[in-house]
C-alpha positions, 0 to 999 in steps of 0.5 A, a space after each residue: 721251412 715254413 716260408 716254403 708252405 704256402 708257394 707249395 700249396 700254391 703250386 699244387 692248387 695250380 697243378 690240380 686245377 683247384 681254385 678257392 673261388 669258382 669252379 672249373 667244371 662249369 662250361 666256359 663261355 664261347 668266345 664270339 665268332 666272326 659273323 661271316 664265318 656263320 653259315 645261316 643267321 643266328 637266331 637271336 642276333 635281332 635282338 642283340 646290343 651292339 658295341 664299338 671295340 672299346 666295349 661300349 654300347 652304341 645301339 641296336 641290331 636294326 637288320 641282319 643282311 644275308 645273301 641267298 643260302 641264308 648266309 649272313 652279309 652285312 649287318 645294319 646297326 641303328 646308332 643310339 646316340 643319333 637315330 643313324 643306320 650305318 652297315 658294317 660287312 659281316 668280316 668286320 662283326 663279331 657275335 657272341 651267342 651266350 651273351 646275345 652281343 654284337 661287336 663291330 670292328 670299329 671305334 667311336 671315330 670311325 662310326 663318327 665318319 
């Protein structure tokens, strides 16, 4: 009987949303919203690190391309490694506001080409 104790506190700790380690009732984070689903720029995306989609950071927000309402295009990211601009079209970026991180939607390989 004693064997069954700790998988039923473990399932009423799971059942409660109770967790030795953190809290649940803080906010969880936003997830990252597609950079063209934005209506007008957000605010601080000038000044957000940029990664490939393997998480690495691969430069810097160089320019923020939007058509007339203010609705965000493209996006123009200057490479660290090599001084490069290259443009990626806002439906292939992704911005997480909480974190202040641009993702493109591409690889080592293809920013290489």
């Amino acid at each position: 009987m004693h064997t069954a104790l700790p998988l039923l506190f473990a399932s009423a700790m799971l059942l409660t949303g109770s967790t030795a380690g953190g809290d649940l009732s803080e906010t969880p984070p936003m997830a990252p919203m597609a950079l063209n689903s934005y209506t007008l720029a957000p605010r601080n995306i000038g000044t957000a690190s940029v990664l490939d989609l393997d998480g690495d950071v691969i430069g810097s927000v160089q320019k923020l391309d939007v058509d007339q309402t203010g609705k965000p295009q493209g996006l123009d990211v200057l490479l660290s490694g090599n001084g490069h601009v290259i443009n990626v079209v806002a439906s292939n970026v992704s911005y997480e506001e909480g974190q202040n991180v641009v993702t493109v939607g591409l690889n080592r390989s293809q920013i290489a080409k």
